[in-house]
N, C-alpha and C positions, 0 to 999 in steps of 0.2 A: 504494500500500500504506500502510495506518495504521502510522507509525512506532511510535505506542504498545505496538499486538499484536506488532508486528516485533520491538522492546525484549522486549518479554515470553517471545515466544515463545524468545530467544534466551535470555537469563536462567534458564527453565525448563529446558533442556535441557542447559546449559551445567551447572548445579547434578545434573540428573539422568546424567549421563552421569561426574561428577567422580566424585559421590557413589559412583556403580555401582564405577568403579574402585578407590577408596580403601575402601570394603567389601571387596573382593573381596583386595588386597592385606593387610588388618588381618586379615579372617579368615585366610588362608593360612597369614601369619606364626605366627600364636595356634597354629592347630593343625598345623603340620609339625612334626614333630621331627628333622629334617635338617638345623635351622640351628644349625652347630656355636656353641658359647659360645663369647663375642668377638666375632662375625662381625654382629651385628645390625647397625652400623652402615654394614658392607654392602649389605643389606638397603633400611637408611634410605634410602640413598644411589641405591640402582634403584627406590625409591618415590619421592622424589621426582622424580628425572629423568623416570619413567613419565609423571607430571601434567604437565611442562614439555613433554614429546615428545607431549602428547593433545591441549595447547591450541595447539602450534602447526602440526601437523597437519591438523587442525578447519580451523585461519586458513588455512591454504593453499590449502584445497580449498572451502574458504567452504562449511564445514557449516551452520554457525548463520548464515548472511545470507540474504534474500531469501526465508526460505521459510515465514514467517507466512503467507501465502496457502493454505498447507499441499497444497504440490505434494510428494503424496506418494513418485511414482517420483523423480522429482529426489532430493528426499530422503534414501531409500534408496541411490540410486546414489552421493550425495558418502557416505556412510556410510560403505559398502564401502570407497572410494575412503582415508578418514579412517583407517579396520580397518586395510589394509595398507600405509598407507606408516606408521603407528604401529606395527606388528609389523616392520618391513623396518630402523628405524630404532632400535627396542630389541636387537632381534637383534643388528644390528652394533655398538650400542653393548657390549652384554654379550660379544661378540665380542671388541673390542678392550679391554674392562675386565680388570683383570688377577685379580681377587677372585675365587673358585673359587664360584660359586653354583649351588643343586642346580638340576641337569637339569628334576627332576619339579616345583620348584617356578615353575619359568620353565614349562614346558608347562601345566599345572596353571591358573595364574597365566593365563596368555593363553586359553587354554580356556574357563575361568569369564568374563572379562569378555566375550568372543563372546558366549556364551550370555546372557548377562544384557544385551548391546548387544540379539543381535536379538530378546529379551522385551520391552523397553520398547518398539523399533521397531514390531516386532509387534501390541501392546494398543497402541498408536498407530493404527495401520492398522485396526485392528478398530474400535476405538470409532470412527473417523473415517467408515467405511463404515456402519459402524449408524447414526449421526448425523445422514447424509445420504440412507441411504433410509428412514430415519421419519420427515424432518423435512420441512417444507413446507416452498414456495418464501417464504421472507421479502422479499423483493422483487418487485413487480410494474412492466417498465419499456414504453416503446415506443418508437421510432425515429422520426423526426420525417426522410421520406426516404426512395426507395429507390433506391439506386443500390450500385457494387463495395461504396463503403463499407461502405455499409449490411448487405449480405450476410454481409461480412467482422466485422461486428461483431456481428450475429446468431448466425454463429454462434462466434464465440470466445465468446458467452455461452452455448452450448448446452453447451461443454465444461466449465462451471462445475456443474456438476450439480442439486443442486435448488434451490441458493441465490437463482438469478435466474427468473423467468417472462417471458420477451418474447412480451407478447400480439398484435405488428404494429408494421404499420410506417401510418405518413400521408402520403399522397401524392396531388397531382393527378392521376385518371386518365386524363388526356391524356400524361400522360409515364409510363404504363405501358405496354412492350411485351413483357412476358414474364408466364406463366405464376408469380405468390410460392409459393416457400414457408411460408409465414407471411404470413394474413390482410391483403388491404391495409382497415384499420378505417374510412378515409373522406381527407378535404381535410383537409389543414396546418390552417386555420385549424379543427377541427371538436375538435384535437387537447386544449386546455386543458380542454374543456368534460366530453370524454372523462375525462381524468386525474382529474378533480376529483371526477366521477361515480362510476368505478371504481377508486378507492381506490390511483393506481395513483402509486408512490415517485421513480421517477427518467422523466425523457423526457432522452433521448439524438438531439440534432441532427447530422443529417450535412449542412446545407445551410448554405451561408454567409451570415451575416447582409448581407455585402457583396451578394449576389445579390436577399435575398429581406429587403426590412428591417422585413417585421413580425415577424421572429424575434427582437428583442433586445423587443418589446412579449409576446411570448408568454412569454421567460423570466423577466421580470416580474411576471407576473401569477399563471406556475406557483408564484413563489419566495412568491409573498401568502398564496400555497393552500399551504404549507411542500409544495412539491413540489421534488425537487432537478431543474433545468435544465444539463444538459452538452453541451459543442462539441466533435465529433468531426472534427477538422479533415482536409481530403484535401491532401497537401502535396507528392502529382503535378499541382497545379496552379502549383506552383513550381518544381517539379522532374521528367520526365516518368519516374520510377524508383523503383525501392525507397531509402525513405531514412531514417535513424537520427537519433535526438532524443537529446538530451542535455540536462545543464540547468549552467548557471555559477553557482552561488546561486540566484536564482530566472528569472536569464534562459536560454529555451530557447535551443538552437544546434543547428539543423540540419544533416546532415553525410551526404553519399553513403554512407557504409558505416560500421562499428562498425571500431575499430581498437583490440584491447585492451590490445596494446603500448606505445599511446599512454601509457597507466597508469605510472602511478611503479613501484608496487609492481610491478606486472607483468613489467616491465624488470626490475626489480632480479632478479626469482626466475629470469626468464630468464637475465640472466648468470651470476648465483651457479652454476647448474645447468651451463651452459657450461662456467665455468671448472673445476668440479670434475671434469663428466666427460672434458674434453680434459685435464686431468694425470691424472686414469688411466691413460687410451688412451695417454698418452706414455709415460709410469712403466712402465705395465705393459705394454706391446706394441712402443711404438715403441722403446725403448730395445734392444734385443734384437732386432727384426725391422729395423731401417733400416740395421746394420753390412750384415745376411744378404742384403737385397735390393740395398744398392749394390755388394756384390761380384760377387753372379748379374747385376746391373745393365750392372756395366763388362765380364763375361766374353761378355755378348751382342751387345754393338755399343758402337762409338764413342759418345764424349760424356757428359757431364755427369750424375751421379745423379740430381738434379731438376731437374724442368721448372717456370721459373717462368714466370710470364705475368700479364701486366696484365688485370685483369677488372673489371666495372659493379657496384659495391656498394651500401649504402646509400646512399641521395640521390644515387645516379648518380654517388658521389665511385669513382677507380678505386682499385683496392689490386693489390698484389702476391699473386697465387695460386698456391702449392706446390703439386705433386704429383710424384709418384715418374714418369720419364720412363717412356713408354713407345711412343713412337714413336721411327726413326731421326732424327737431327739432319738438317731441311731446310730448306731459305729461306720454306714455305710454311705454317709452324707457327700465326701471327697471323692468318691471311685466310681458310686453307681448313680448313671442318668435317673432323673425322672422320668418315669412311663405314663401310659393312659392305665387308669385303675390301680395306680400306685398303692399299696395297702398302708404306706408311710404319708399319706397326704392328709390331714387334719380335716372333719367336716368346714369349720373357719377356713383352714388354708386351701381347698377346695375354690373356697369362693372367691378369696384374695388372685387367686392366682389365672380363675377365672377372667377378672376384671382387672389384673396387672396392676393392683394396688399392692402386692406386694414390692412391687420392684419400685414404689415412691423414695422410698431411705435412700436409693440410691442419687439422690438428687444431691446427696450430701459428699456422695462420691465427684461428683462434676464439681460444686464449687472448691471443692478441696484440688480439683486440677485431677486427679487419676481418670475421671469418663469425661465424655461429651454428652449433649443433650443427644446427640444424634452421631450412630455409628453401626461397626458392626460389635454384635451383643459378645462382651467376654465369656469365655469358657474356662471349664476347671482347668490346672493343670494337666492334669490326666489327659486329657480328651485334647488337649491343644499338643502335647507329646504323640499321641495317637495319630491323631489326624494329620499331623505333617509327613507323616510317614508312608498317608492315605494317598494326598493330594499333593503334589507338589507345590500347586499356587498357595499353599492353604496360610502359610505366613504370610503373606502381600497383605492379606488386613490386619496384620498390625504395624502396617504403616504410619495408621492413625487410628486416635485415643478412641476405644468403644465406648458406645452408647447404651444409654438406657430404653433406645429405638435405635428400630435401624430398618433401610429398604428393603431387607430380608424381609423382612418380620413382619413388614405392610403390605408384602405379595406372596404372603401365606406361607412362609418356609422358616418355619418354629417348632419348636417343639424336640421331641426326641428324632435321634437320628439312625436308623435302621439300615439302609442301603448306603452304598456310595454315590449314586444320582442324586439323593435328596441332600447329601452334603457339599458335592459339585454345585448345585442349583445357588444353596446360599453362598457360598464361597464368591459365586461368579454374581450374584449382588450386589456382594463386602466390595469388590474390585472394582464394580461399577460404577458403584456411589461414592467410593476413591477417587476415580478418575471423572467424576462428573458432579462432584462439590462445589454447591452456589448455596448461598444464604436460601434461597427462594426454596432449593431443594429441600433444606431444611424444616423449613415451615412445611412443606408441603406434606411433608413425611409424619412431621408432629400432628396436625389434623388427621392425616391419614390413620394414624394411633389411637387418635379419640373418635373417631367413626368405628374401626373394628372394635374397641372396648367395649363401645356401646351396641353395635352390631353382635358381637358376640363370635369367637376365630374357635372354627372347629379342631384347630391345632393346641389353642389355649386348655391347660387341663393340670 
């Protein structure tokens, strides 16, 4: 991506969207007559905070990054995303602010910047559609190659719409065994003479110079012809899997998977989020529900309010894991899974465990930094010794800190584990929701958790 339009486009939007806001607030003020005298700076005061809760919003959701390219649904989708946690985060501020502000001009107020958010979205989307289907393809390239690569890069360019023209690919027809869709136009070497002829802007190699070395004399000679010459490297010849590119300043670093935690920032907002929703969950539930359950607790069987137990956490270091007991006290707590019809499961811890209020205590685990609100679920030592021994990926989650949830656990793969497919299933989860961590995901997973508790998970038992 040209960092220049990237700049721009972010600058643009950033101005248009302030703008929209601080309009919409300036007019409001001018014309309500509900702002009692004296109170303006009030007012002032939810105007400015409005700007400060819009820009950092944006930042979180990374409205303005990445999307000069002008991926328009992306786009739209971080918008939405920007919309309500800026309304979610005014709301409670004005909530907990003590200054009496008018109803209608807070509804009003939010109202007007929607409308005017999805107007500018909108004549975005419009012009950007009209743009593209009057405008010709301003580039015309060809693929120097046929092979996965090749396909794959075809047609990620077919999704660019009319900006690119791939008129073929060049390739010896001795190494063609299939049916192209897109013309094969002749030999590798036929391919300069081509370019030069038909006017044609970028050649895209999928073929390695190491294999074939008149390809560093063809991008030579394109570059003479001010043709632009690119290497579209295949990096299953390194690695036989899907693999993620990175850059350290300007040296690449190849890496089996994206891991977005990895990220400073990332981290940070993950804790931040952590720690504030586990003092909730304590404040507001446990403080009041953990006297009530350790009474019902000791009235149903012997032993101790909570169960605690050694579990495999981040980097396989173990930690200490709370939950509310719900089995009777037996010698065989550490070694042997919980089953369906367990004859060690308490009438109470039956039902605890039914509705995952056992697993609340562990909220105390997250603020103390050992869990996350959101991961994959820790396992005994036992079974984390076992299982690596099953699966080979099976350590990849503990990459990062397990949770008290986790995407496993919301697409039904809990519980005990009896085959190797059902521990494949979650494992390939753990990895997923690794390599595909976003705040959003987060939330998404936690509601996901409070629909099945309340739905009721035939795994749960």
């Amino acid at each position: 991506m040209n960092s220049r339009y990237s700049n721009l486009f972010r600058f643009f939007f950033v101005c248009v969207d302030l703008l929209a806001l601080n309009i919409v607030y300036f007019v409001l003020v001018l014309s309500t007559n509900k702002i009692q005298l004296g109170a303006e700076h009030q007012y002032m005061i939810l105007f400015i905070v409005a700007n400060m809760v819009w820009l950092l919003a944006s930042y979180s959701t990374a409205l303005y990054i990445d999307n000069a390219s002008m991926d328009l649904d992306r786009f739209a989708r971080r918008t939405v995303k920007t919309m309500i946690l800026f309304f979610m985060v005014m709301i409670f501020f004005i909530f907990l602010y003590h200054f009496d502000y008018s109803r209608m001009f807070v509804l009003v107020s939010f109202a007007a910047f929607c409308t005017v958010m999805l107007a500018t979205r909108g004549f975005l989307m419009v012009t950007a559609f009209y743009r593209q289907k009057n405008t010709k393809a301003s580039k015309k390239v060809v693929i120097v190659g046929y092979n996965n690569v090749a396909k794959k890069l075809a047609y990620s360019f077919s999704g660019r719409e009319n900006r690119l023209s791939v008129e073929g690919y060049f390739e010896d027809p001795r190494q063609i065994h299939e049916l192209s869709d897109l013309p094969i136009i002749g030999n590798i070497d036929e391919c300069i003479n081509y370019a030069i002829n038909n006017r044609i802007s970028e050649i895209y190699s999928t073929i390695s110079p190491e294999s074939n070395t008149t390809i560093y004399d063809m991008a030579q000679t394109a570059e003479k012809s001010l043709i632009r010459f690119k290497f579209v490297p295949d990096f299953k010849f390194y690695v036989n899997r899907d693999t993620h590119l990175e850059y350290l300043n300007e040296l690449p670093i190849l890496s089996l998977r994206p891991e977005p935690l990895e990220d400073m920032s990332n981290s940070i907002k993950k804790r931040v989020f952590d720690i504030v929703f586990s003092l909730v969950v304590i404040i507001c539930v446990l403080s009041w529900l953990t006297p009530l359950l350790a009474i019902l607790i000791k009235l149903s069987s012997r032993g101790p309010v909570f169960f605690v137990q050694w579990r495999s956490g981040k980097d396989n270091k173990k930690f200490r894991c709370i939950k509310f007991r719900s089995l009777a006290v037996n010698d065989e707590a550490n070694i042997r899974q919980v089953t369906r019809g367990d004859s060690r499961i308490t009438p109470l811890g039956r039902f605890l465990r039914k509705t995952n209020l056992d697993e609340l205590p562990q909220f105390f685990n997250v603020l103390a930094g050992s869990m996350s609100i959101v991961g994959p679920r820790p396992h005994m030592l036992r079974h984390t010794e076992m299982y690596s021994k099953v699966l080979g990926q099976y350590m990849i989650r503990h990459f990062v800190k397990p949770g008290v949830t986790g995407w496993a656990q919301v697409n039904g793969f809990r519980g005990e584990i009896k085959r190797e497919d059902q521990l494949r299933k979650r494992i390939e989860h753990d990895i997923w929701y690794l390599e595909h961590w976003s705040p959003w995901l987060d939330i998404r997973i936690i509601f996901l958790t409070l629909y099945v508790s309340f739905k009721g998970d035939k795994n749960a038992f």
